[in-house]
C-alpha positions as CSV (number, residue, x, y, z in Angstrom):
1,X,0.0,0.0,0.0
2,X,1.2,3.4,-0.9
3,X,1.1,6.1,1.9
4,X,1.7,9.7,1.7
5,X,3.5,10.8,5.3
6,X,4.0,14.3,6.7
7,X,7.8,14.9,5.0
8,X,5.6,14.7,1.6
9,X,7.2,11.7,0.3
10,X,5.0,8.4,-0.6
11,X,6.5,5.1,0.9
12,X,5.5,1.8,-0.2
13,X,4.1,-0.4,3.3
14,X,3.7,-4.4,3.2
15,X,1.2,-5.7,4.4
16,X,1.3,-8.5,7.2
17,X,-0.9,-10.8,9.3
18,X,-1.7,-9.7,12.7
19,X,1.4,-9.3,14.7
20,X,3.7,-9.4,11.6
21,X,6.0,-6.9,10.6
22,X,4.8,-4.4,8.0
23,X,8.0,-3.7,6.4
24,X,8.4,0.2,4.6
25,X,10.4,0.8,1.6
26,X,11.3,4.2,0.0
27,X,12.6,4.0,-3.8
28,X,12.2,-0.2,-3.5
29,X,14.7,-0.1,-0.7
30,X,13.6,-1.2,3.1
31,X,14.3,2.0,5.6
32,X,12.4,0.2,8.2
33,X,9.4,-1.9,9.8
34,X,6.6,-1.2,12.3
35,X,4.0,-3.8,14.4
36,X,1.0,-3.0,15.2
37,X,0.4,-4.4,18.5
38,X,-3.4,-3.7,20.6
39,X,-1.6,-0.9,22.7
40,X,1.0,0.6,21.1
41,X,3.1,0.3,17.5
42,X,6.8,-0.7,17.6
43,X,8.6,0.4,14.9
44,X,12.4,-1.1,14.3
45,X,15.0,1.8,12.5
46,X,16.9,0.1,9.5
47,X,18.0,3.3,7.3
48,X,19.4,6.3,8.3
49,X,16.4,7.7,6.3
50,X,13.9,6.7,8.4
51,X,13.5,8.0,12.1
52,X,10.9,6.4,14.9
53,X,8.8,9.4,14.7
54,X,8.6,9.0,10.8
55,X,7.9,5.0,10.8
56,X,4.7,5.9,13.8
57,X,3.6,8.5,11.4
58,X,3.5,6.7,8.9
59,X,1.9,3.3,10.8
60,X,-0.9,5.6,12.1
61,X,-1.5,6.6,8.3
62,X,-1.3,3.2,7.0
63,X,-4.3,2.3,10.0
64,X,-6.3,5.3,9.1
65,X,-6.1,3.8,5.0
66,X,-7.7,0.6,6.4
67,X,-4.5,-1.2,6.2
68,X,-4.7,-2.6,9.5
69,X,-5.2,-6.3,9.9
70,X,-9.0,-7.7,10.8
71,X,-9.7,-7.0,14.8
72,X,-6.7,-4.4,15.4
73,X,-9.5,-1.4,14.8
């Protein structure tokens, strides 16, 4: 799924089964992941690219796009 976060760039998010790791990708290449737990999102930092605040952003978009797996709503 494509998602469109606050720095203005569009970042490509896999989707995963509940509890799996939605990996995000910039220009094909992975800058980091993010799972969506009931309470809280943990994101993991893989690219100096990316920062925490910038992987939860973009996580909260990717929920509000309906990309969040069945019961995590």
């Amino acid at each position: 799924m494509k998602i469109k976060a606050r720095d203005g760039k569009v970042y490509e998010v896999d989707k995963a089964p509940p509890g799996g790791s939605h990996t995000v990708r910039l220009d094909g290449a992975a800058i980091g992941s993010f799972v969506l737990e009931e309470s809280e999102t943990k994101v993991t930092v893989s690219d100096p690219r990316a920062t925490e605040i910038l992987l939860v952003d973009i996580a909260d978009r990717f929920v509000a796009e309906g990309g969040a797996p069945m019961g995590m709503l």
